[in-house]
N, CA, C and O atoms as a Tinker XYZ file with bonds, in Angstrom:
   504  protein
     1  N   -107.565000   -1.699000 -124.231000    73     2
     2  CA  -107.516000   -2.404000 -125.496000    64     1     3
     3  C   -106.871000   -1.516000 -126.552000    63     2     4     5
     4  O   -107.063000   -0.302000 -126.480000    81     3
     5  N   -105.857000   -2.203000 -127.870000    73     3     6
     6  CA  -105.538000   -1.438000 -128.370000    64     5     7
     7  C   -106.987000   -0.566000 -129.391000    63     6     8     9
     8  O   -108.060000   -1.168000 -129.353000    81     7
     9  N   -106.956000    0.409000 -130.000000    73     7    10
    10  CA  -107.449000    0.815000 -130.795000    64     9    11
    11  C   -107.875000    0.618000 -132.688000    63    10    12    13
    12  O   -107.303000    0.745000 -133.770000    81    11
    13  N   -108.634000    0.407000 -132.390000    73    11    14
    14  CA  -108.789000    0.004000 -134.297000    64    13    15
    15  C   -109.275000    1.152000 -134.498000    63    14    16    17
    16  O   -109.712000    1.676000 -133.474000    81    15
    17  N   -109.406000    2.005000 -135.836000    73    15    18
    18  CA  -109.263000    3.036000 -136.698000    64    17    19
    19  C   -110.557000    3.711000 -135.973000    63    18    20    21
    20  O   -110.726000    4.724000 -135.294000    81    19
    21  N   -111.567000    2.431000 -136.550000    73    19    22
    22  CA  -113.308000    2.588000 -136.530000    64    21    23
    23  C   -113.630000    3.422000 -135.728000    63    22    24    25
    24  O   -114.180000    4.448000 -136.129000    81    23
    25  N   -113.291000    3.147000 -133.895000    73    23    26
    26  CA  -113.028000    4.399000 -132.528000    64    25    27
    27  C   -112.793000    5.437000 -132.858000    63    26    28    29
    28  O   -113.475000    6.268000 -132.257000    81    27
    29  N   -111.900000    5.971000 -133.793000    73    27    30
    30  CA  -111.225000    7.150000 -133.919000    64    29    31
    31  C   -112.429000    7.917000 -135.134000    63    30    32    33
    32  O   -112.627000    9.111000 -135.357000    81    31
    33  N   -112.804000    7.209000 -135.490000    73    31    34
    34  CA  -113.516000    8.053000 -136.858000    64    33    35
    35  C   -114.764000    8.779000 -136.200000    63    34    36    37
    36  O   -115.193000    9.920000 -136.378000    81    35
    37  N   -115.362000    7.393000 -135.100000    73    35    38
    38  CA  -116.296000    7.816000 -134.498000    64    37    39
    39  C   -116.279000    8.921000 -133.693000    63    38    40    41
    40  O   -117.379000    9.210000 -133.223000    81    39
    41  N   -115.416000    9.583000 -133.412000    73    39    42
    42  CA  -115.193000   10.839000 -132.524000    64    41    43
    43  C   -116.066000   11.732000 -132.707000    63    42    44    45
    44  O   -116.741000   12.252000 -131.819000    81    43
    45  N   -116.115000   11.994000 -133.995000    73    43    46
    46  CA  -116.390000   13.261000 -134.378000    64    45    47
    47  C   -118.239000   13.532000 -133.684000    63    46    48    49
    48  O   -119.159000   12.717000 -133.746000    81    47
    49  N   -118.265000   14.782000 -133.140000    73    47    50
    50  CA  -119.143000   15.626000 -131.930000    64    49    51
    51  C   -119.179000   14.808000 -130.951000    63    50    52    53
    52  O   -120.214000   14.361000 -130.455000    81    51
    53  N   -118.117000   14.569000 -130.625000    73    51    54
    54  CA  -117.910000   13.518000 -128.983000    64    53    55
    55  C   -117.616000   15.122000 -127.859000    63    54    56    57
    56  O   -116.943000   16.025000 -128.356000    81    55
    57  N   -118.100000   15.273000 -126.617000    73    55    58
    58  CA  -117.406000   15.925000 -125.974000    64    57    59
    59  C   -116.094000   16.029000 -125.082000    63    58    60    61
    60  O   -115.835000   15.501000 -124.001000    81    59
    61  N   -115.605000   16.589000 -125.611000    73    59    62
    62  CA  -113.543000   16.796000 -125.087000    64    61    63
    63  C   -113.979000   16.966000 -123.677000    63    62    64    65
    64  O   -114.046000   18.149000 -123.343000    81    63
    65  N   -114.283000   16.128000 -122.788000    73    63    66
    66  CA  -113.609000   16.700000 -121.164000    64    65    67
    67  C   -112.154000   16.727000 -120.758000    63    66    68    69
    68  O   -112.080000   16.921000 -119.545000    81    67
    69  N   -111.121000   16.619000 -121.258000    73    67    70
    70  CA  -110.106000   17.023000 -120.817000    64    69    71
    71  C   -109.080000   16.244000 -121.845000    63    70    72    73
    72  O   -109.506000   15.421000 -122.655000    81    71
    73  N   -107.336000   16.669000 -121.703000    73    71    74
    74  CA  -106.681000   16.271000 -122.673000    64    73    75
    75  C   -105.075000   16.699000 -121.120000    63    74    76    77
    76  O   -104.639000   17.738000 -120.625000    81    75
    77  N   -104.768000   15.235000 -120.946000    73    75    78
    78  CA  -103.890000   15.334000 -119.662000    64    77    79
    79  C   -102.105000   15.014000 -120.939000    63    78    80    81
    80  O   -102.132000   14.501000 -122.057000    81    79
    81  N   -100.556000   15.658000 -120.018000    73    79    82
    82  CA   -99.693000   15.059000 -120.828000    64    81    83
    83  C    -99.439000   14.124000 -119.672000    63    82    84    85
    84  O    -99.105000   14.808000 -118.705000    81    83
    85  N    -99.455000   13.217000 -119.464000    73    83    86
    86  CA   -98.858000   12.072000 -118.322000    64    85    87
    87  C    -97.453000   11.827000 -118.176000    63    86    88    89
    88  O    -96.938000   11.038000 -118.968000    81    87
    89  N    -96.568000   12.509000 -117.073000    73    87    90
    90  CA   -94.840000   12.465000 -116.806000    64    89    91
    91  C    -94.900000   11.117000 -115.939000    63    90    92    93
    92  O    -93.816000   10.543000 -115.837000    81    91
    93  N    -95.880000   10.583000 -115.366000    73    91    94
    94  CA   -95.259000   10.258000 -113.804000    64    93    95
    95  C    -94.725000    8.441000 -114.369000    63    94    96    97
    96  O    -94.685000    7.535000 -113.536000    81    95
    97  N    -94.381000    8.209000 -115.800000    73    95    98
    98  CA   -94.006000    7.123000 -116.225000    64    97    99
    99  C    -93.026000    7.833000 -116.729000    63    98   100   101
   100  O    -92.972000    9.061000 -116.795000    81    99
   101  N    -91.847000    6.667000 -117.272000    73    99   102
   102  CA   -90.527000    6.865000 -118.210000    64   101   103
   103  C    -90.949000    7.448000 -119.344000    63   102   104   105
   104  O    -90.481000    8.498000 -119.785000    81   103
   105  N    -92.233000    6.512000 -120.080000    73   103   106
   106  CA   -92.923000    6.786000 -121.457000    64   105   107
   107  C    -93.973000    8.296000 -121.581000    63   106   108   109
   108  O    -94.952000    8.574000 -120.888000    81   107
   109  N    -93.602000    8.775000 -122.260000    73   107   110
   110  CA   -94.845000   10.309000 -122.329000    64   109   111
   111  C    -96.004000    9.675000 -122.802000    63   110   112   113
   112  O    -95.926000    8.882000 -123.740000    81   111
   113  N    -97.478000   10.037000 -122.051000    73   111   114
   114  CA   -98.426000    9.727000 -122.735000    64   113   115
   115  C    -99.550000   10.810000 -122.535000    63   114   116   117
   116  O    -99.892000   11.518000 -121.587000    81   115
   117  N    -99.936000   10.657000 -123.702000    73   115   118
   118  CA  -101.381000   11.759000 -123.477000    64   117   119
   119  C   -102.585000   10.944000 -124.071000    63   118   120   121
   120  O   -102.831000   10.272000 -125.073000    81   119
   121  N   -103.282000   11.417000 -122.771000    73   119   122
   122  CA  -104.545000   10.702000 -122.486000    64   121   123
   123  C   -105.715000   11.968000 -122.848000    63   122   124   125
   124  O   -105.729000   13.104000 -122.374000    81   123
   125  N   -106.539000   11.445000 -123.708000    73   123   126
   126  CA  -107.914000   12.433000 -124.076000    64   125   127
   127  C   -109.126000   11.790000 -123.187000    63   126   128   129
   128  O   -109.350000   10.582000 -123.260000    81   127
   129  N   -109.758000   12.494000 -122.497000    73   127   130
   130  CA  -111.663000   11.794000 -122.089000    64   129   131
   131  C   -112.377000   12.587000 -122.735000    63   130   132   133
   132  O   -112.271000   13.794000 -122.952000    81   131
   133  N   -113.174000   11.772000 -123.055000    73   131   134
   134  CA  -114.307000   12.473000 -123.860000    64   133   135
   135  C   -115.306000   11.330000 -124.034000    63   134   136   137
   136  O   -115.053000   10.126000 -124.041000    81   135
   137  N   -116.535000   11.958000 -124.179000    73   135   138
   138  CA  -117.886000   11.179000 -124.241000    64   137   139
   139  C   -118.361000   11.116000 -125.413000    63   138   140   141
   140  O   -118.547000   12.191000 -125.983000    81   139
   141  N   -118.711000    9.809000 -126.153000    73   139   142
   142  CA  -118.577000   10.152000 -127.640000    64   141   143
   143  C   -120.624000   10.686000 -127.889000    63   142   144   145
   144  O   -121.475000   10.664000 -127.000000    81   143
   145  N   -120.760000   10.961000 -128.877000    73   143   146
   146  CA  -122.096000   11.575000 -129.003000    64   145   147
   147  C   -123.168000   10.289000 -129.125000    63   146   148   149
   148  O   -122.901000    9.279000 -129.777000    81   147
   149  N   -124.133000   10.443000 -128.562000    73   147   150
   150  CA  -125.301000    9.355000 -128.891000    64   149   151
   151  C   -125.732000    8.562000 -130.058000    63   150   152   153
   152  O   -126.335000    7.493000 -130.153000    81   151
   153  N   -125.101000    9.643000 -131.178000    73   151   154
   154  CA  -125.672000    9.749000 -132.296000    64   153   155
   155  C   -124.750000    9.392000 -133.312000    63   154   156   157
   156  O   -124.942000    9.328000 -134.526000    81   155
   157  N   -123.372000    9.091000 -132.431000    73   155   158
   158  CA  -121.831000    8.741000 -133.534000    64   157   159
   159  C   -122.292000    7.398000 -134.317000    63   158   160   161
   160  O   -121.791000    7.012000 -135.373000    81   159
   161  N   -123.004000    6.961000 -133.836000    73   159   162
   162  CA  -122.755000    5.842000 -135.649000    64   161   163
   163  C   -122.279000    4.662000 -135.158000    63   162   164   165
   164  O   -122.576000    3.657000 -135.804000    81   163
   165  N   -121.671000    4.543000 -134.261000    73   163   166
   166  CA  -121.153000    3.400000 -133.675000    64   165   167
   167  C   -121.779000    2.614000 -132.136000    63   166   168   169
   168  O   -121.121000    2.764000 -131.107000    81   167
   169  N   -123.081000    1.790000 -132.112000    73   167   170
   170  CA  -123.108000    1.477000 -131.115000    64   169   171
   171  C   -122.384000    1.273000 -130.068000    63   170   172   173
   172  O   -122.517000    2.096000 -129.163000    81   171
   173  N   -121.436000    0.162000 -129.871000    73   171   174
   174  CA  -120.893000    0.057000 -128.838000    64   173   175
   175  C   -120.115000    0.983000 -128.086000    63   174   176   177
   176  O   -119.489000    0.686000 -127.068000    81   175
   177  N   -120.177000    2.271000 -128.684000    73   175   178
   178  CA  -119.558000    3.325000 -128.016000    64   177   179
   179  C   -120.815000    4.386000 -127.943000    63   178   180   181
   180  O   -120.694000    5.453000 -127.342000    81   179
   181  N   -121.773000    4.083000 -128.465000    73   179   182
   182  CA  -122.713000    4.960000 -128.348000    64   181   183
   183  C   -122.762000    5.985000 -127.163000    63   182   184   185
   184  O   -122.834000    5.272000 -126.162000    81   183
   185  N   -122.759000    7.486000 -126.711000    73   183   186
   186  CA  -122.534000    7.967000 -125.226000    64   185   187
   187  C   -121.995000    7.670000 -124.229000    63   186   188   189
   188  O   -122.435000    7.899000 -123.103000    81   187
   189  N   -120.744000    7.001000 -124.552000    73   187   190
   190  CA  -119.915000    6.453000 -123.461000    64   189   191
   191  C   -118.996000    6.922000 -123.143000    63   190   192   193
   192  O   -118.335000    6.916000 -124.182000    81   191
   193  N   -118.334000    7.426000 -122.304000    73   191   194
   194  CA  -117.405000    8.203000 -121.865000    64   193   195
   195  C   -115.671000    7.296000 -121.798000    63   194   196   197
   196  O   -115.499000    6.451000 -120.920000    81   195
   197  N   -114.775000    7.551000 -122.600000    73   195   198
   198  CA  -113.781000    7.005000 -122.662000    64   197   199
   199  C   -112.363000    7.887000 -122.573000    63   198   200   201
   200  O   -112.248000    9.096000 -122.773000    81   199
   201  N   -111.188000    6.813000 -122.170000    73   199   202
   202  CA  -110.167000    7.405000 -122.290000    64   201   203
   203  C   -109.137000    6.812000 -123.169000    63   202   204   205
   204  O   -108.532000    5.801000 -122.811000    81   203
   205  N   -108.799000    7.666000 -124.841000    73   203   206
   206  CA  -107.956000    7.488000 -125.208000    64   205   207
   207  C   -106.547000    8.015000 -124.694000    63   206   208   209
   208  O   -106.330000    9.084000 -124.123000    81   207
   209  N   -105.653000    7.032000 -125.023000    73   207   210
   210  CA  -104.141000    7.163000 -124.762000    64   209   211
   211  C   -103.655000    6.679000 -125.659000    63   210   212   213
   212  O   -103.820000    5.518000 -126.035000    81   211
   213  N   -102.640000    7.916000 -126.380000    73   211   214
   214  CA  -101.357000    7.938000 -126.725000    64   213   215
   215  C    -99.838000    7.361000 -126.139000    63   214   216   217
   216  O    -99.266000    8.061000 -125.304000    81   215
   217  N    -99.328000    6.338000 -126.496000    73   215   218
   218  CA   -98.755000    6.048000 -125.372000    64   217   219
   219  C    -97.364000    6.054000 -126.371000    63   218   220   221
   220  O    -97.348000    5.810000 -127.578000    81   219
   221  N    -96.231000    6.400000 -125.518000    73   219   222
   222  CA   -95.065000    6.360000 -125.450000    64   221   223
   223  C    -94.976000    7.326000 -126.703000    63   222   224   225
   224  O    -94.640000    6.894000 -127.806000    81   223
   225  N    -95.348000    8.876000 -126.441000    73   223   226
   226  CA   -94.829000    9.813000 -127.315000    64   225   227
   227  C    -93.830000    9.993000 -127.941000    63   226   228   229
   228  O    -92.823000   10.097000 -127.240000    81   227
   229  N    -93.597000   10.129000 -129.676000    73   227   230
   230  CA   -92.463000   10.782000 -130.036000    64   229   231
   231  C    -92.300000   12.183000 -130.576000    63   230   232   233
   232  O    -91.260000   12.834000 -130.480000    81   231
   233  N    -93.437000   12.600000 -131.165000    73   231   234
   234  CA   -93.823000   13.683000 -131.468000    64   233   235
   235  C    -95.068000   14.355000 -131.522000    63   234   236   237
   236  O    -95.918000   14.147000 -132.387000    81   235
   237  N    -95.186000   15.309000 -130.420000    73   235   238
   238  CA   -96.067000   16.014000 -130.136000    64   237   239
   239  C    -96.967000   17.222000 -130.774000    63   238   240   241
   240  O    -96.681000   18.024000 -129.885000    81   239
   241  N    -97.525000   17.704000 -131.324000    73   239   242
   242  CA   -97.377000   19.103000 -131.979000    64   241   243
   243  C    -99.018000   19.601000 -131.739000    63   242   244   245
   244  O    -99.918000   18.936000 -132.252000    81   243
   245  N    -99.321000   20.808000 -130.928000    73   243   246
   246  CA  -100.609000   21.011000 -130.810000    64   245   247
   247  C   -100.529000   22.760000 -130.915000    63   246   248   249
   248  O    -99.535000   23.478000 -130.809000    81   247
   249  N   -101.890000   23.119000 -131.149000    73   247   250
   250  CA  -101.997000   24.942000 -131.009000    64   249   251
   251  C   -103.545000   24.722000 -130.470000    63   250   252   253
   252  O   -104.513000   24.064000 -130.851000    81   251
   253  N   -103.261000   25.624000 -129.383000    73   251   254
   254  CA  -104.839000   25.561000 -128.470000    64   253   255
   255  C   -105.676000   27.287000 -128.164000    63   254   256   257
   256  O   -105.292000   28.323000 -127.620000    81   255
   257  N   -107.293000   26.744000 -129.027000    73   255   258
   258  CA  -107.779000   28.414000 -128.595000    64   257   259
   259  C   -108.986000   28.133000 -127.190000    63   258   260   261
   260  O   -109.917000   27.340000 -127.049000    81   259
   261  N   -108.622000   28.811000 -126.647000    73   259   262
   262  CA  -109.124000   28.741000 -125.352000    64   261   263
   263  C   -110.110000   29.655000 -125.033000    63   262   264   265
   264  O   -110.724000   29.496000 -123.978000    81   263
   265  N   -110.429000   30.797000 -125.925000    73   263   266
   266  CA  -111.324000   32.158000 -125.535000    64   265   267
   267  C   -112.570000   31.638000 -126.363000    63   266   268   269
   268  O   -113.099000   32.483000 -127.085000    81   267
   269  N   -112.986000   30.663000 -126.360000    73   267   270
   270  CA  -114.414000   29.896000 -127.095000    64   269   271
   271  C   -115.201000   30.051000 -125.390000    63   270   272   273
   272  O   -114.872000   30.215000 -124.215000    81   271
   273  N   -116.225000   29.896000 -126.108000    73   271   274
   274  CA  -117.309000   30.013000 -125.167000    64   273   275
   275  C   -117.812000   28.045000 -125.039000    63   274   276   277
   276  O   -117.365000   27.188000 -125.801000    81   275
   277  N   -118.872000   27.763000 -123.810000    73   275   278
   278  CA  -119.346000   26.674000 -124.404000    64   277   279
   279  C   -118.356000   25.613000 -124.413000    63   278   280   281
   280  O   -117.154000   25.842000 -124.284000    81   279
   281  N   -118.987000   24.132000 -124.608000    73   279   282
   282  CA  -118.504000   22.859000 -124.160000    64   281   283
   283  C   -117.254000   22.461000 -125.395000    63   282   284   285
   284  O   -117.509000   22.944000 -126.498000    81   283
   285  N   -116.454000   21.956000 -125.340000    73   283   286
   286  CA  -115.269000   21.503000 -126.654000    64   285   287
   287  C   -115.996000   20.031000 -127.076000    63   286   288   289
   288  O   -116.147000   18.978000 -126.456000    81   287
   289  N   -116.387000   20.496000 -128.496000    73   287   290
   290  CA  -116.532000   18.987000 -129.137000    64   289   291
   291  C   -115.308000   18.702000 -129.964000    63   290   292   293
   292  O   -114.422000   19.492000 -130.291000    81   291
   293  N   -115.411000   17.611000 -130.197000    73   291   294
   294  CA  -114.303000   16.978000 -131.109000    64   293   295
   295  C   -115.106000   16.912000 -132.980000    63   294   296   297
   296  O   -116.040000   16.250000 -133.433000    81   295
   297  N   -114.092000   18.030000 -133.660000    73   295   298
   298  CA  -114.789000   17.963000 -134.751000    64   297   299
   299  C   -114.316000   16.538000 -136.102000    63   298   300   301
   300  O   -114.942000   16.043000 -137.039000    81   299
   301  N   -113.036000   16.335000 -135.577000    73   299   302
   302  CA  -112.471000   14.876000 -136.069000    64   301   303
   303  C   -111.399000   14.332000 -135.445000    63   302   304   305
   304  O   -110.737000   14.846000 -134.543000    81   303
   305  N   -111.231000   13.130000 -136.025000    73   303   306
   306  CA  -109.858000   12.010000 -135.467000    64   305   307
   307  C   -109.333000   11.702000 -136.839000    63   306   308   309
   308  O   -110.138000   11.238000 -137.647000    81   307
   309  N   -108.241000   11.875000 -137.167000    73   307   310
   310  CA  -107.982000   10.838000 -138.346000    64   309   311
   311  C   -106.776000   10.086000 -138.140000    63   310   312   313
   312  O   -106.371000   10.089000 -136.978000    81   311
   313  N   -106.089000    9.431000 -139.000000    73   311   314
   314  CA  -105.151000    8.870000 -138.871000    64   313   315
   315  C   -103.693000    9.273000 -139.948000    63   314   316   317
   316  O   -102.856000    8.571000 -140.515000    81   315
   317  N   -103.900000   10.587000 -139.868000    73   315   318
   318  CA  -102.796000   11.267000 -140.239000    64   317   319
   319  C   -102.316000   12.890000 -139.734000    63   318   320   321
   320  O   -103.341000   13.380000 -139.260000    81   319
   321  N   -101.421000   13.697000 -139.662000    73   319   322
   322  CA  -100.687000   14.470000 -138.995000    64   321   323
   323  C   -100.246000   15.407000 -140.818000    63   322   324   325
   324  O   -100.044000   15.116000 -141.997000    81   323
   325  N   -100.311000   16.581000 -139.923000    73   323   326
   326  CA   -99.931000   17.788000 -141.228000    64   325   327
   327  C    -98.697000   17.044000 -142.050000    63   326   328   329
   328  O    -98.202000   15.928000 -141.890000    81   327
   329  N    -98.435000   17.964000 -142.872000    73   327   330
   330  CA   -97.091000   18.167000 -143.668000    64   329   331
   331  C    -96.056000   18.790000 -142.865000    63   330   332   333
   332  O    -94.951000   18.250000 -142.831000    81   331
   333  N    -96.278000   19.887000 -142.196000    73   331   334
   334  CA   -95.346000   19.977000 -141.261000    64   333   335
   335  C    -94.972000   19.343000 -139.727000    63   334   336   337
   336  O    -94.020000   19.809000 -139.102000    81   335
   337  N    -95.652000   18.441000 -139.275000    73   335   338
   338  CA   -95.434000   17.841000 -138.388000    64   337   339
   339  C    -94.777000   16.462000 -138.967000    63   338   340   341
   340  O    -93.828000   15.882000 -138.440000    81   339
   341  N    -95.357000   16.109000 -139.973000    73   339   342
   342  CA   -94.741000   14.922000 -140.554000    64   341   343
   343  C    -93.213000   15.322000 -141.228000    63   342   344   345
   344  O    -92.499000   14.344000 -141.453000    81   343
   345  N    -92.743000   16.437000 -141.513000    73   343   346
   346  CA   -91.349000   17.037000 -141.634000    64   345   347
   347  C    -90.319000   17.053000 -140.344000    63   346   348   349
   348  O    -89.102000   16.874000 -140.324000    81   347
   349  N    -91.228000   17.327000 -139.295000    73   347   350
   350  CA   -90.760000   17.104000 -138.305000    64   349   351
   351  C    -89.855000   15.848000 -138.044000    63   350   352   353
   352  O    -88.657000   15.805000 -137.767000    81   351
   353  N    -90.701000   14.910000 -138.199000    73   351   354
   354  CA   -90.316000   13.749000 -137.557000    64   353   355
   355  C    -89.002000   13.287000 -138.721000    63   354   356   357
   356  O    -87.952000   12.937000 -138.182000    81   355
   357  N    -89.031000   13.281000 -139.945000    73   355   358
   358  CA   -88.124000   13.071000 -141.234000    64   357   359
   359  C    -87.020000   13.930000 -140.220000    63   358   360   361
   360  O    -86.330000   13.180000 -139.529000    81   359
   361  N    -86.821000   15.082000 -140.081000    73   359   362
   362  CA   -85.625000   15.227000 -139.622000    64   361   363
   363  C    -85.083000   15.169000 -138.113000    63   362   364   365
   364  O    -84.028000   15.669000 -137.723000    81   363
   365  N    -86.053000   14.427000 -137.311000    73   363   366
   366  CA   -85.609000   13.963000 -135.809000    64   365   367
   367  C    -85.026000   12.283000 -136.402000    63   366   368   369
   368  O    -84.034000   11.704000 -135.958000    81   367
   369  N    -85.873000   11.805000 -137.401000    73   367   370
   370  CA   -85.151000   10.491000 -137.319000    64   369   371
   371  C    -83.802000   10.071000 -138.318000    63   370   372   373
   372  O    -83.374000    8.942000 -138.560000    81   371
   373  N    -83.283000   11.444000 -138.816000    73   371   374
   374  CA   -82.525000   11.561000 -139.822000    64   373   375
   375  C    -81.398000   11.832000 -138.738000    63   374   376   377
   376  O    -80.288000   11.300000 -138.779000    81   375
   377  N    -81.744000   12.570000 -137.930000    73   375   378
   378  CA   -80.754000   12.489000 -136.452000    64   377   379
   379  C    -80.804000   11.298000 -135.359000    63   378   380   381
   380  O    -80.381000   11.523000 -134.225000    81   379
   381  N    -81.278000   10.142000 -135.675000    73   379   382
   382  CA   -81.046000    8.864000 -134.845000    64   381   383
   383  C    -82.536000    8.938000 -134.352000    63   382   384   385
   384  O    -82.842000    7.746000 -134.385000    81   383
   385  N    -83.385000    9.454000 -134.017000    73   383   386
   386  CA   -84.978000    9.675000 -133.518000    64   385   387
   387  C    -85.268000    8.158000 -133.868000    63   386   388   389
   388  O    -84.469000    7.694000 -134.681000    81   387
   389  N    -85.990000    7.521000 -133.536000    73   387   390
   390  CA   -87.505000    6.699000 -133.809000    64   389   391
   391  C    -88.708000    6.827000 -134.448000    63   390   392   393
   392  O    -89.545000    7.519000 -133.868000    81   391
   393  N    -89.005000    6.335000 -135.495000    73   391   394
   394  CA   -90.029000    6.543000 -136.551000    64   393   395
   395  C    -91.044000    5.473000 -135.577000    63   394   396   397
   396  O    -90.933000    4.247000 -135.560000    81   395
   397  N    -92.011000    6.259000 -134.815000    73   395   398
   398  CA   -93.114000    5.885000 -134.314000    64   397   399
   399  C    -94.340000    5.032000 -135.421000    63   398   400   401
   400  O    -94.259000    5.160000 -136.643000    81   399
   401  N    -95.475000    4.144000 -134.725000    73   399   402
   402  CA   -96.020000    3.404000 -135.057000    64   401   403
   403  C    -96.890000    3.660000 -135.816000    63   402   404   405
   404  O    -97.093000    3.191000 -136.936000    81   403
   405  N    -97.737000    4.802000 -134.964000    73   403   406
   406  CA   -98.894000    5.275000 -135.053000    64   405   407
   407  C    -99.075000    7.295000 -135.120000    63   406   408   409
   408  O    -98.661000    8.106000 -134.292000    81   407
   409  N    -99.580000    7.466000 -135.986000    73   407   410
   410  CA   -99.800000    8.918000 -136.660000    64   409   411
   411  C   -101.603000    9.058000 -136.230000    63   410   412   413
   412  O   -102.425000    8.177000 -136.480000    81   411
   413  N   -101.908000   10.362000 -135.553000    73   411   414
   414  CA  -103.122000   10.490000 -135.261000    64   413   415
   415  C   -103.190000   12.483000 -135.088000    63   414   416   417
   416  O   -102.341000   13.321000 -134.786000    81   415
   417  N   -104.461000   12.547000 -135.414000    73   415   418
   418  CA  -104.452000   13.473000 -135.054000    64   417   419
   419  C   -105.832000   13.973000 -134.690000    63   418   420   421
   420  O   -106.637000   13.113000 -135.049000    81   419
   421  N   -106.564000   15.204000 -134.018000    73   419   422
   422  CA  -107.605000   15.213000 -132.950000    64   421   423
   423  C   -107.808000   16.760000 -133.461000    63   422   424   425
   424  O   -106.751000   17.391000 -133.423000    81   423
   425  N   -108.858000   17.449000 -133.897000    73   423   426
   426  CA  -109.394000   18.581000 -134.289000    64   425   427
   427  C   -110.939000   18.825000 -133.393000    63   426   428   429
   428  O   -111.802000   17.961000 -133.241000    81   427
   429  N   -110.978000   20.041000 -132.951000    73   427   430
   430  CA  -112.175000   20.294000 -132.707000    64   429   431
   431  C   -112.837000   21.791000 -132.618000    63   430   432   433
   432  O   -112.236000   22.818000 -132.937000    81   431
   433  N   -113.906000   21.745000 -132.228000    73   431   434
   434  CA  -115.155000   23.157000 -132.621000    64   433   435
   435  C   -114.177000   24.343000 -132.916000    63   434   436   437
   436  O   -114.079000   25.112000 -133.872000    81   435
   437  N   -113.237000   24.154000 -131.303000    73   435   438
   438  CA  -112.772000   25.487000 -131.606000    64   437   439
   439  C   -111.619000   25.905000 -132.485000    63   438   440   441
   440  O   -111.204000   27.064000 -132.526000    81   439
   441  N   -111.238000   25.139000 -133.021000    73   439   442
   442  CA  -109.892000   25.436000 -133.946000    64   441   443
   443  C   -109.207000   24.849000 -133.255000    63   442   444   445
   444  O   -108.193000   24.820000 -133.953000    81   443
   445  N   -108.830000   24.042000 -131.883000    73   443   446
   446  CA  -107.304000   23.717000 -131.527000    64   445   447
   447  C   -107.440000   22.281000 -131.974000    63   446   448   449
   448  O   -108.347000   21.449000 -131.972000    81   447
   449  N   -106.171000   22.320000 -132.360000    73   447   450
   450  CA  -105.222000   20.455000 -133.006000    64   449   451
   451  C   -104.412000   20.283000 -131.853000    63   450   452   453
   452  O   -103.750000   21.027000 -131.130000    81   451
   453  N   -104.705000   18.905000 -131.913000    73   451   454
   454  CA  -103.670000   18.099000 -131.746000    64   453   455
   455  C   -102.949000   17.367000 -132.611000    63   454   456   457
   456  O   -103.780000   16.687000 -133.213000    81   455
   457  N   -101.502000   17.034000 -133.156000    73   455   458
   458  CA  -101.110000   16.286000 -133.578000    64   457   459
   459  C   -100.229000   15.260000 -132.944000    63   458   460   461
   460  O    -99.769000   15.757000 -131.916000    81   459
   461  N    -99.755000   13.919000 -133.134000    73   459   462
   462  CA   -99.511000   12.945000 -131.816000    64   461   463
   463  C    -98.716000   11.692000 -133.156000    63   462   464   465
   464  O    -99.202000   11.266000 -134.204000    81   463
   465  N    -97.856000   11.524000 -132.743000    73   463   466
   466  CA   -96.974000   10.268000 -133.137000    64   465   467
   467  C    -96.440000    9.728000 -132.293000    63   466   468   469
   468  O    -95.571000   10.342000 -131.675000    81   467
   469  N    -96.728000    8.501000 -131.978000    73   467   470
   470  CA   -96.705000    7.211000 -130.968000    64   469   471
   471  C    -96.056000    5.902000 -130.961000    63   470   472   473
   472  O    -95.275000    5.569000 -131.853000    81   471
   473  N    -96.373000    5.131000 -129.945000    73   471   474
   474  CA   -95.793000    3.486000 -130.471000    64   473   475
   475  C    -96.870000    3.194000 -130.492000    63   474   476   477
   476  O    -97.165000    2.595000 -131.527000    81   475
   477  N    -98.372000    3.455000 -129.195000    73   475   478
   478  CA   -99.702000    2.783000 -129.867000    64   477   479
   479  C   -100.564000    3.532000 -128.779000    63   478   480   481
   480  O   -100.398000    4.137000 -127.720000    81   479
   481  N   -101.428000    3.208000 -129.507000    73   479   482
   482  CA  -103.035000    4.030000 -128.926000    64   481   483
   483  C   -103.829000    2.769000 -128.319000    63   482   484   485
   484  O   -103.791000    1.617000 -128.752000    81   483
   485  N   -104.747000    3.378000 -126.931000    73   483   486
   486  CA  -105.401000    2.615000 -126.387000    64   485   487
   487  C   -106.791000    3.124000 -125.997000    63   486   488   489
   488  O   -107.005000    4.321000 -125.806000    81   487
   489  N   -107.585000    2.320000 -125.903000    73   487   490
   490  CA  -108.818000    3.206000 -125.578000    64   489   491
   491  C   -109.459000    2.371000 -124.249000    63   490   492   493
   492  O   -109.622000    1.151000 -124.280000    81   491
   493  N   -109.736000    3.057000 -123.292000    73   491   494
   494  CA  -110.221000    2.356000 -122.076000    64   493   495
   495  C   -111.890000    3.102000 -121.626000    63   494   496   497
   496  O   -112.045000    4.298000 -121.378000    81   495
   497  N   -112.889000    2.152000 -121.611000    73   495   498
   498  CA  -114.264000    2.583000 -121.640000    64   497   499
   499  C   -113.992000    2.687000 -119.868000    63   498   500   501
   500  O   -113.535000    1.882000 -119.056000    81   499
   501  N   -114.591000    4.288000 -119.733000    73   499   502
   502  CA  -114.974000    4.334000 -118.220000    64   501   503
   503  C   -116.633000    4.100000 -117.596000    63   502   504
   504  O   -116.850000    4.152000 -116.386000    81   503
């Protein structure tokens, strides 16, 4: 299903089990699982383990710390991307690029971002 905002807000202390980039399509997509917390605020996702996807990447931009100890929570989702990633894209589409749909971006415990510009986000309950 596509994604409405509400999913994304709810993230926050969900646990990150993994963050895949998906080649084996034409379209780049990156897919996050993670289990959102019991306690997120949002029933119908209450402790449920899901997989968001990013689908059909245009701009990617992440920095990852890996020497944390302990499980990766997700400290937010929002629906916007730095100043410099959003510069980014101004001058890929100033060179013929594609001004993507959807702007998101994914922060957690340990300091690593993701930033992600798309055609659309999906969220699939496992």
């Amino acid at each position: 299903m596509e994604v409405e905002p509400e999913f994304l807000y709810y993230l926050h202390d969900a646990q990150l089990h993994g963050v895949q980039f998906d080649l084996a399509t034409e379209d780049r997509n990156l897919v996050f699982t993670a289990t959102y917390h019991e306690d997120c605020g949002l029933a119908s996702v209450a402790g449920k383990t899901v997989k968001l996807t990013a689908e059909d990447i245009t701009i990617f931009h992440s920095h990852m710390y890996g020497a944390v100890r302990g499980l990766e929570t997700i400290d937010f989702c929002d629906l916007s991307v730095s100043d410099k990633v959003a510069a980014e894209l101004e001058k890929f589409s100033r060179m013929g690029g594609r001004v993507p749909k959807v702007r998101f971006s994914i922060s957690t415990h340990s300091g690593s971002v993701w930033e992600i510009m798309c055609e659309s986000l999906s969220l699939q309950t496992l």
